[in-house]
C-alpha positions as CSV (number, residue, x, y, z in Angstrom):
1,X,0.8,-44.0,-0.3
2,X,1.6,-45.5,-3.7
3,X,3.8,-43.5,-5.6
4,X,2.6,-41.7,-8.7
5,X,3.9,-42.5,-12.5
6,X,4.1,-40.0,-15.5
7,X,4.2,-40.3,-18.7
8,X,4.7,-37.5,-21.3
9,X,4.8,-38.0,-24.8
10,X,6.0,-35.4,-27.8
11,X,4.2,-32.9,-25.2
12,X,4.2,-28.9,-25.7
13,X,2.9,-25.9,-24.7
14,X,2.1,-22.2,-25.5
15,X,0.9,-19.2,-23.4
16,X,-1.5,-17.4,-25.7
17,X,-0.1,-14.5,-25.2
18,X,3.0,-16.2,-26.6
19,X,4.5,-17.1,-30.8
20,X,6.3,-19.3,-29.8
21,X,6.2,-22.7,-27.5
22,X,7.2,-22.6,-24.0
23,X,8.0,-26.3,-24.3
24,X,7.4,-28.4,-27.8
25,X,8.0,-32.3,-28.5
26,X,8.9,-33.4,-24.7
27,X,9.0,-36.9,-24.6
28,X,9.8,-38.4,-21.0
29,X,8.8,-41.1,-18.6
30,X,8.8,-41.0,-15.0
31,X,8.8,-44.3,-12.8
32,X,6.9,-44.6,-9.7
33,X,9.4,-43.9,-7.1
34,X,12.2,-42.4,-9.5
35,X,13.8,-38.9,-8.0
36,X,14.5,-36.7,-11.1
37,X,16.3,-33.5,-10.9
38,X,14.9,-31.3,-13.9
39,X,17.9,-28.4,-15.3
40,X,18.3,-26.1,-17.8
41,X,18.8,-22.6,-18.8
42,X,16.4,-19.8,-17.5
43,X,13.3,-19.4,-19.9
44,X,13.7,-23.4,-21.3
45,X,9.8,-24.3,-19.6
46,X,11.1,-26.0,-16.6
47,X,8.4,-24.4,-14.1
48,X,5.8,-24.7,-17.0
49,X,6.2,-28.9,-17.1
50,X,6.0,-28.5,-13.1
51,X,2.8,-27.2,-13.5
52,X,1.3,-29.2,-16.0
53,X,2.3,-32.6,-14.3
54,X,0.5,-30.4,-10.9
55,X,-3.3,-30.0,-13.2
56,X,-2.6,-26.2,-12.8
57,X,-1.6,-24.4,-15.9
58,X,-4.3,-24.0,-16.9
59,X,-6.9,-24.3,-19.5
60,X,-7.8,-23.7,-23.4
61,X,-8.3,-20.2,-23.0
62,X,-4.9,-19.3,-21.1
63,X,-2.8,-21.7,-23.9
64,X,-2.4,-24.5,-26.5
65,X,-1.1,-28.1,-26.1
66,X,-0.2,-30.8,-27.9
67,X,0.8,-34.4,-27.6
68,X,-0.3,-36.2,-23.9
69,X,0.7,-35.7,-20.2
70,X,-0.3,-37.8,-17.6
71,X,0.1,-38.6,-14.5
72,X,-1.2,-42.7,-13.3
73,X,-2.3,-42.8,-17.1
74,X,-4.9,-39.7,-16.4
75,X,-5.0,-35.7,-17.2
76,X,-3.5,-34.2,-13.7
77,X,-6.3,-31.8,-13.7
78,X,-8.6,-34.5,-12.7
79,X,-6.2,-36.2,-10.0
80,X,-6.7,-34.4,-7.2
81,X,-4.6,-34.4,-4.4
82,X,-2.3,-36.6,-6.2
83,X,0.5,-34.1,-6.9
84,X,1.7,-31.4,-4.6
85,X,3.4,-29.0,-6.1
86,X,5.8,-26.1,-4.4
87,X,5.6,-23.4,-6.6
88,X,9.0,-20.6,-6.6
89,X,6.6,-17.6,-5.2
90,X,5.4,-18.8,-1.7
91,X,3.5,-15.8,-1.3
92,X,1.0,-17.1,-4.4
93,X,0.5,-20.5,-2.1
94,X,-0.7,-19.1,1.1
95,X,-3.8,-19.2,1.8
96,X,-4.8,-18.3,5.3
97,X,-3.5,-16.2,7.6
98,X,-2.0,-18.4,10.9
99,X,0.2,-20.9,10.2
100,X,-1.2,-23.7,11.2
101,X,-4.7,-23.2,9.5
102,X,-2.6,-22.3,6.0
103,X,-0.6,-25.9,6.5
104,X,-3.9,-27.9,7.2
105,X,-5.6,-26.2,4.3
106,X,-4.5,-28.7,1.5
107,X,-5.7,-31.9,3.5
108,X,-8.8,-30.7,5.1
109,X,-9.5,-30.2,1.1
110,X,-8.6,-33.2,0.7
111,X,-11.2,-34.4,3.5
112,X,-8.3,-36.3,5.7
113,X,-10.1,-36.3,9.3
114,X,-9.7,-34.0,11.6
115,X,-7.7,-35.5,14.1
116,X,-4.9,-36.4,11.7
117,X,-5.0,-33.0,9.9
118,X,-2.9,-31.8,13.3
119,X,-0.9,-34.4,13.8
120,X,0.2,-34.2,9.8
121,X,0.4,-30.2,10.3
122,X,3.0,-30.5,13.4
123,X,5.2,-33.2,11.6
124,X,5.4,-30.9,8.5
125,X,6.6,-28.2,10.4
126,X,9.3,-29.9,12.3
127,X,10.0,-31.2,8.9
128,X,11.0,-28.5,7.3
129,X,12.4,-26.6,10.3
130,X,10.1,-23.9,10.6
131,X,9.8,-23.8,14.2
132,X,7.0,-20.9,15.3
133,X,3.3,-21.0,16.8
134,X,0.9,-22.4,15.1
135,X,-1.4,-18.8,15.4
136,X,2.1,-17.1,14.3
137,X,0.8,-14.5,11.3
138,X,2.1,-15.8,8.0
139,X,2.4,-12.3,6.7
140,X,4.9,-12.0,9.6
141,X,7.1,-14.3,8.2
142,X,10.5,-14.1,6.2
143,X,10.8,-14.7,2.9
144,X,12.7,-18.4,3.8
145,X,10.1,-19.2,6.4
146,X,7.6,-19.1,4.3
147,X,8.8,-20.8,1.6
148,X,9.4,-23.6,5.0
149,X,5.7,-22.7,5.1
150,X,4.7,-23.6,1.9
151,X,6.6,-26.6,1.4
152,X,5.7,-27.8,4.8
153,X,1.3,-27.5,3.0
154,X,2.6,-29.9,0.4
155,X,4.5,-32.4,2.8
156,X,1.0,-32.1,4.9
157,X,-1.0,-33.6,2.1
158,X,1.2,-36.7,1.5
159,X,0.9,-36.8,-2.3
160,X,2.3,-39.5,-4.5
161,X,4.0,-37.0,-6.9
162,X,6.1,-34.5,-5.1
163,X,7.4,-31.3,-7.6
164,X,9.4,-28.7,-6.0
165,X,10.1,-25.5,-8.3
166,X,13.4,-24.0,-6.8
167,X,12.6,-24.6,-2.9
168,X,15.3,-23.2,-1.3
169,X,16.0,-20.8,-3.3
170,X,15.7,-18.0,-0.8
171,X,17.0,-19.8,2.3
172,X,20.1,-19.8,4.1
173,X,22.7,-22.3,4.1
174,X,21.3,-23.8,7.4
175,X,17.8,-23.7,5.8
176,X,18.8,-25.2,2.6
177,X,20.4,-28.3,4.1
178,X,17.1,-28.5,6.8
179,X,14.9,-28.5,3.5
180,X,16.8,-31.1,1.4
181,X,16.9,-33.5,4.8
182,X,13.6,-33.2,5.1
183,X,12.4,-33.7,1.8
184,X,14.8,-36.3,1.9
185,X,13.2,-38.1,5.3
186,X,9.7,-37.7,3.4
187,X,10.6,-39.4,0.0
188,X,12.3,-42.3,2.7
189,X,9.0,-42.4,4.5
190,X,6.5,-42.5,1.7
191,X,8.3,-43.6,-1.4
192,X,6.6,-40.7,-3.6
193,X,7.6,-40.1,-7.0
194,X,9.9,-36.8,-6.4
195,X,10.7,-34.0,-9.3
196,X,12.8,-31.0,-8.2
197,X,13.6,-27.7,-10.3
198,X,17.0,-26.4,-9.0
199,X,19.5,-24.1,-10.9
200,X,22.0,-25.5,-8.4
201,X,23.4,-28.7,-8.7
202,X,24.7,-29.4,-5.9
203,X,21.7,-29.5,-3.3
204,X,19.6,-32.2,-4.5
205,X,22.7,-35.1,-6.0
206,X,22.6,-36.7,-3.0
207,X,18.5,-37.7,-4.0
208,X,18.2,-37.8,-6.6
209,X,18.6,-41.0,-8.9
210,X,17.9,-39.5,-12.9
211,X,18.7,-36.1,-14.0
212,X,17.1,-34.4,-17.3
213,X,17.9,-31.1,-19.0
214,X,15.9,-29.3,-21.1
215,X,17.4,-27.1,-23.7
216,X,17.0,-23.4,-24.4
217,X,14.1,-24.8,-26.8
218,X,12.4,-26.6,-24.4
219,X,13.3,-29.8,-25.6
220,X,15.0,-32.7,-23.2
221,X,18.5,-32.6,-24.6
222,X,20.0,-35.4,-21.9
223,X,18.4,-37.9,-19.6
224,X,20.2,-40.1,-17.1
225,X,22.1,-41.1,-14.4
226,X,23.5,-37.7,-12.7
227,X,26.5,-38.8,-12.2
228,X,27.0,-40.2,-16.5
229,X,25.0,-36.7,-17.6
230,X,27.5,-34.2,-15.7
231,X,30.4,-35.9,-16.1
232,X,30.3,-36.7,-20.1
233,X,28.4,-33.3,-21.1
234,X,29.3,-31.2,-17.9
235,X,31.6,-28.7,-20.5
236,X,28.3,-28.9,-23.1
237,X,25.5,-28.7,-20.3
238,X,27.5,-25.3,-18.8
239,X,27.5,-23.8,-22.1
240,X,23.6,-24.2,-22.0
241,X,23.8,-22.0,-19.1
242,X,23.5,-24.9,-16.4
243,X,25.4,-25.2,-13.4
244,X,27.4,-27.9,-13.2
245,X,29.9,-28.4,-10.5
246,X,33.3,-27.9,-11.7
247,X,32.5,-26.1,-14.5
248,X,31.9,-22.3,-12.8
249,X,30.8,-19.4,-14.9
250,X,33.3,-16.9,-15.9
251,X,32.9,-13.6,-14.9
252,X,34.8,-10.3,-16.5
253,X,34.7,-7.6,-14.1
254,X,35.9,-4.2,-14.3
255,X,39.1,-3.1,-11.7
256,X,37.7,-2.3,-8.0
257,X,38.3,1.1,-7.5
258,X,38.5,3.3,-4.2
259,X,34.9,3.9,-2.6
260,X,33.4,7.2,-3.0
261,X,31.7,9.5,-0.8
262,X,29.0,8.5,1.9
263,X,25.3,8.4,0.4
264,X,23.6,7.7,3.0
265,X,24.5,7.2,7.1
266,X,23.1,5.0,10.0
267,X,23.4,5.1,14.0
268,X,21.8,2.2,15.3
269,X,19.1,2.5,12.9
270,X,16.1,0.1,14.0
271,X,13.6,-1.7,11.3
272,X,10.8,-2.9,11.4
273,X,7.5,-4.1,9.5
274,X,4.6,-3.7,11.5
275,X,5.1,-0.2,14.1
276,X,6.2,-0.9,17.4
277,X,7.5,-4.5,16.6
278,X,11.2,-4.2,15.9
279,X,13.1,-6.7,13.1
280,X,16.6,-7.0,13.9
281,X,19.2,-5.3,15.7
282,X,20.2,-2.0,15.7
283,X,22.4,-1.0,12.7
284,X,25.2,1.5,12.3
285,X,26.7,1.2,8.8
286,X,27.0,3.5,5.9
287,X,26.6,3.2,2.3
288,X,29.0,4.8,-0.2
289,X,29.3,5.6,-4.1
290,X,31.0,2.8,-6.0
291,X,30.9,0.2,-3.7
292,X,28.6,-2.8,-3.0
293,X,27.4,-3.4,0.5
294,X,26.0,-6.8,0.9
295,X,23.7,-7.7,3.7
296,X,23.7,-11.4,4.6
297,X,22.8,-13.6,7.5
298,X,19.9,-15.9,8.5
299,X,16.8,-16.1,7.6
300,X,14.2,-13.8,9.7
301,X,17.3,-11.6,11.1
302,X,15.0,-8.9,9.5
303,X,17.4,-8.4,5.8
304,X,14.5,-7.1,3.8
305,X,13.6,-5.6,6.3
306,X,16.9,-3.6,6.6
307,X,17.2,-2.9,3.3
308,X,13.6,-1.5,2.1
309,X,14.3,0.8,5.4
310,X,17.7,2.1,3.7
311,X,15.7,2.3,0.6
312,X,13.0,4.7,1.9
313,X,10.4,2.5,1.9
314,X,9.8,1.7,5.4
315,X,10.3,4.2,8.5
316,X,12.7,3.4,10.9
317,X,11.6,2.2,14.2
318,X,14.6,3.8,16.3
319,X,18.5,5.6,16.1
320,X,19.4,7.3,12.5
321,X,19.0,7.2,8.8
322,X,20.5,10.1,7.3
323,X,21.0,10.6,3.1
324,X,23.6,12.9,2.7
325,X,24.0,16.2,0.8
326,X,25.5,13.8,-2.0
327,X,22.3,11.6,-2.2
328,X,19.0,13.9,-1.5
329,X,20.2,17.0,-3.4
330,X,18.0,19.5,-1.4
331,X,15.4,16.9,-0.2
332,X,15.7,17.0,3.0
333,X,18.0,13.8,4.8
334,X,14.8,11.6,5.4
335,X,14.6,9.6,2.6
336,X,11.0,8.3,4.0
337,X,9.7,11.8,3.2
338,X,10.5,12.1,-0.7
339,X,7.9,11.4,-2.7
340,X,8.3,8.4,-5.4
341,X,9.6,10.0,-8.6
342,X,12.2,11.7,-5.8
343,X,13.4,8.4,-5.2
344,X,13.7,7.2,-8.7
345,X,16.7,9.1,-9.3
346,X,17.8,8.6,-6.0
347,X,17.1,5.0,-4.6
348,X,15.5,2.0,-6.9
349,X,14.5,-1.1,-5.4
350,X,14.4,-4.2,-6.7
351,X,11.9,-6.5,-4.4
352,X,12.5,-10.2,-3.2
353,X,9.7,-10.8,-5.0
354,X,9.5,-9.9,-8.6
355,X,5.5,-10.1,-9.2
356,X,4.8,-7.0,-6.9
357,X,6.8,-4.5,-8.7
358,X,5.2,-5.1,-12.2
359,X,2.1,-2.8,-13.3
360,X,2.2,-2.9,-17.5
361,X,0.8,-5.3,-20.0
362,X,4.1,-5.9,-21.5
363,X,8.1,-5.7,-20.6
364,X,8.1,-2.8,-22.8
365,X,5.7,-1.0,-20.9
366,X,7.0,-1.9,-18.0
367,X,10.5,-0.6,-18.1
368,X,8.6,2.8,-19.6
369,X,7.1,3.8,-16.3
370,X,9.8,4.5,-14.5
371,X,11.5,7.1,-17.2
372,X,7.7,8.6,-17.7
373,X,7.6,9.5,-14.6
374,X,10.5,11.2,-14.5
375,X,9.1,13.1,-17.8
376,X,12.0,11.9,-20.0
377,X,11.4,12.7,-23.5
378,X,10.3,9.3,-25.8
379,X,13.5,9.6,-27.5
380,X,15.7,9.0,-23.9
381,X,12.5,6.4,-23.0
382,X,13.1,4.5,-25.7
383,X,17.2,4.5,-25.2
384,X,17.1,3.6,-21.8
385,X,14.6,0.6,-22.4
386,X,17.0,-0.6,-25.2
387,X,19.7,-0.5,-23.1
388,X,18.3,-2.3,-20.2
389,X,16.6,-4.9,-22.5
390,X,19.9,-6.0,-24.4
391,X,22.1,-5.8,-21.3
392,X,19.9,-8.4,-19.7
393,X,18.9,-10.0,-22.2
394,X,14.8,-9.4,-22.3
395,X,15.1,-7.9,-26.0
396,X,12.8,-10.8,-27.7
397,X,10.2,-10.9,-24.4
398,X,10.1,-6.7,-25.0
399,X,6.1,-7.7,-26.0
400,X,5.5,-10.2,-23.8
401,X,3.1,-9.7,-20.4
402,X,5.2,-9.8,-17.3
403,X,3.5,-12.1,-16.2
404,X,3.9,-15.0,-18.3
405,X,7.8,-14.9,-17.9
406,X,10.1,-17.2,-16.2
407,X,10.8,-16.9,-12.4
408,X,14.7,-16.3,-13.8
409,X,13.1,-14.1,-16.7
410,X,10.7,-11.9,-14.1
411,X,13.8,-11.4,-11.7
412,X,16.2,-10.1,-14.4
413,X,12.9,-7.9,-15.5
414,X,12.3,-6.7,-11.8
415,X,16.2,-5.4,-12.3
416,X,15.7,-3.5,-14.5
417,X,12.8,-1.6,-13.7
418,X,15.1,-0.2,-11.2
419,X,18.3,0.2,-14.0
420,X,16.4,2.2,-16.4
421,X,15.7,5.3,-14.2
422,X,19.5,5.7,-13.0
423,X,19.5,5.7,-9.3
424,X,22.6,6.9,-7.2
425,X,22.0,3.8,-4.9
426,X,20.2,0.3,-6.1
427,X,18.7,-1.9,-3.6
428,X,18.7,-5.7,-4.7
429,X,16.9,-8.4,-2.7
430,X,17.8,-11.7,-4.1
431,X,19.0,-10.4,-7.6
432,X,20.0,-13.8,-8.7
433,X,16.8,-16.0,-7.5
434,X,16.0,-18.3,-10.4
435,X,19.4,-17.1,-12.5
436,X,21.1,-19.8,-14.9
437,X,24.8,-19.7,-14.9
438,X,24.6,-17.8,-17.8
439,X,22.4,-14.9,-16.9
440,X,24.0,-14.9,-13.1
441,X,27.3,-14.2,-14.7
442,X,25.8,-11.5,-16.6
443,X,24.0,-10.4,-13.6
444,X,27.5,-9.8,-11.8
445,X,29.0,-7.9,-14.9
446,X,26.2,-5.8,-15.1
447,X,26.9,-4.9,-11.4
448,X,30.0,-5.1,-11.7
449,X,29.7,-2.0,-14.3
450,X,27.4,0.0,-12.2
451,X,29.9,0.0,-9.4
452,X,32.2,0.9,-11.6
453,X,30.8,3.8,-12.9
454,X,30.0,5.2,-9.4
455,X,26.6,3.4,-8.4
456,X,26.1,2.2,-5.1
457,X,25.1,-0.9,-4.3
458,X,23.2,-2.5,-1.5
459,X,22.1,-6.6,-2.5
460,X,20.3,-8.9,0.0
461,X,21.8,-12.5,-0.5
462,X,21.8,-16.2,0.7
463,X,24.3,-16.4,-3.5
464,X,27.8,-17.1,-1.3
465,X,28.9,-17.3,-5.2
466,X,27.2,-13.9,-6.1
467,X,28.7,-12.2,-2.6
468,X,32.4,-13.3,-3.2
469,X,32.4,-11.7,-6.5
470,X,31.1,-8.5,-5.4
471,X,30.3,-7.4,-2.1
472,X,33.3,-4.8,-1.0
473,X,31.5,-5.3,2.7
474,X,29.3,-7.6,3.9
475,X,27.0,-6.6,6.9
476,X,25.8,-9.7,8.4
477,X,22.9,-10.0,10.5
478,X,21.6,-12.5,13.1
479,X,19.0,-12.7,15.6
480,X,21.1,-10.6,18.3
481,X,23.5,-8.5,16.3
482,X,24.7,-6.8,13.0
483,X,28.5,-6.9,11.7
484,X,30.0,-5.1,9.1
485,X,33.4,-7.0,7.3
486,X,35.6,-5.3,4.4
């Protein structure tokens, strides 16, 4: 394999749904063999570059460009097979349905013979720890394993240019150390030219050899060794909203107080995604006004799984899931039985992954749906959507299409699809997946407030950061059992 060169000169682009550029006057050359770390503040085009240096963002009609990008002195679009990219959704990267077939996909269309397509796909696999049969569903998967899955499609096809957008974001500590190692053996193996996305710093030093940060602009506003860049503009780089170690983001939170009543009850409550197949162990836990429940542990111990189950999206597969007078307010205790606008009020859910809660043209729209349904007037639409749009700071995307956000920009969106219809009890998987330090510490006030004024709180996390500020009780799950810690 010979490792891939880039070069990008006073490069930009624009979505056309879009005023303004994503990205505008990038200038930056990449050695073959260098390992770049690529930071900066949610929205700043990071993903964007990714794409373009992969040939897949896309063509006239979908945006503008300007200056040159290339990868081996040609456009990527016409380098096949020569970048793999790892996009932050794995879900929009699988392909097949078996897990070995979805892994051989990228070489068999890059015509590698048969007989070293499996030998590739096994190696992958062990590579990135992901340790199930080949003919194992990749809908049954966690959200960690396949990301494993996905990255494990990329290290299959052996490219010279290796891009990762945020690869372990949703993975366990184990997981995350498994991925870097293994990324790690590969770039030792094959010598490819290596650009990682990671709000977190810490992960990927040990890697990688250059480290650039674009600015809120999309503009490289420092390039070099990591070790120069975070030590002589760590206090500079944080205010950007990057995370630089040593320099934590400060969070204001509101005093703790007592935990109120129960909203909803479990007696070795049983989950699972497909009927009959159970996820998990048996959990007996409750949930209670005011306080934030967080529900950690490895991934595959069933989390989401847990957690859509508690928000009456899935039916339990065994024991008890009772809401209480409190919570269902004449509904009946089954909170699988109310019908969706009974739940808004009651129970919003904010999904691992942001894309499959999103139905409008625009953010706008989309935080109107919620409060329609509920057959608010416009005036209390239009409040609510305000509110939510300054306190996460979406106000200048309000026309934008949902689509054509940031992975940071769609999370904080997914968020508040669920804020703006008031529920008793919000249910957060990842919240802070793709968050600069910036918008994760104003991810933390903002729950930090609801809690405070009574919500409850249930939040899915691998964020030890995100837990420690919050989480009044942390129910931790593992293959074999579930325990609950104040």
């Amino acid at each position: 394999m010979v490792p891939a060169a880039v070069s990008i000169q006073n490069w930009g682009w624009r979505h056309a749904s879009r005023l303004a550029w994503a990205l505008e006057n990038v200038t930056l050359d990449i050695g073959p063999g260098e390992r770049v770390l690529i930071l900066g503040p949610s929205g700043a085009g990071k993903s964007t570059l990714l794409q373009a240096l992969a040939g897949v963002l896309g063509g006239d009609d979908e945006g503008d460009t300007q200056g040159s990008l290339t990868v081996d002195g040609q456009d990527p679009a016409h380098q096949r097979g020569r970048s793999g990219l790892l996009l932050q959704d794995p879900d929009s990267q699988m392909i097949l349905a078996r897990v070995g077939d979805d892994v051989a996909f990228g070489c068999e269309n890059l015509g590698v013979p048969r007989e070293e397509i499996w030998v590739r796909v096994r190696e992958a696999l062990d590579a990135v720890g992901l340790d199930v049969p080949l003919d194992r569903s990749t809908q049954a998967l966690s959200g960690g394993q396949k990301q494993r899955l996905a990255l494990a499609g990329v290290i299959a096809m052996r490219p010279g240019l290796l891009l990762l957008d945020e690869p372990t974001a949703n993975l366990d500590p184990v997981g995350v150390a498994e991925v870097r190692d293994a990324v790690g053996r590969v770039l030792d193996q094959t010598g490819a030219t290596f650009v990682v996305i990671e709000h977190r710093v810490d992960t990927w030093l040990p890697l990688v050899d250059r480290v650039v940060v674009l600015g809120a602009g999309g503009a490289v506003i420092a390039d070099g060794h990591p070790d120069v860049v975070l030590s002589e503009r760590g206090a500079e780089l944080s205010r950007e909203g990057v995370w630089v170690p040593g320099h934590p983001p400060r969070v204001s939170l509101p005093a703790a107080q007592p935990a109120g009543v129960d909203l909803l009850d479990t007696r070795d409550l049983g989950t699972a995604r497909v009927r009959g197949i159970p996820v998990g162990s048996p959990v007996t836990t409750n949930v209670r006004a005011g306080e934030v429940l967080a529900i950690t542990g490895e991934n595959g111990a069933g989390k989401s799984t847990l957690a859509l189950t508690l928000a009456g999206l899935l039916r339990p597969e065994g024991g008890e899931l009772r809401a209480t007078a409190e919570l269902n307010r004449g509904l009946g205790d089954s909170p699988i039985a109310w019908k969706s606008t009974q739940l808004l009020e009651r129970i919003g859910t904010v999904f691992q992954d942001p894309e499959h809660q999103f139905l409008a043209t625009t953010v706008r729209r989309e935080l109107e749906v919620g409060p329609r349904a509920l057959g608010l007037d416009p005036a209390e639409v239009d409040a609510r959507v305000n509110d939510v749009l300054d306190r996460l700071g979406l106000s200048a995307l309000d026309r934008a299409h949902p689509f054509t956000l940031s992975g940071g920009e769609k999370r904080r969106l997914s968020v508040a699809t669920a804020l703006v219809s008031r529920p008793s009890i919000l249910v957060l998987d990842e919240p802070t997946f793709g968050q600069d330090a910036g918008t994760w510490a104003r991810l933390v006030e903002l729950i930090g407030a609801l809690r405070a004024e009574g919500s409850a709180i249930i939040t899915v996390s691998h964020d030890a950061e995100f837990v420690a500020a919050l989480a009044d009780r942390t129910l931790t799950l593992t293959a074999g059992s579930a325990e609950v810690a104040a």
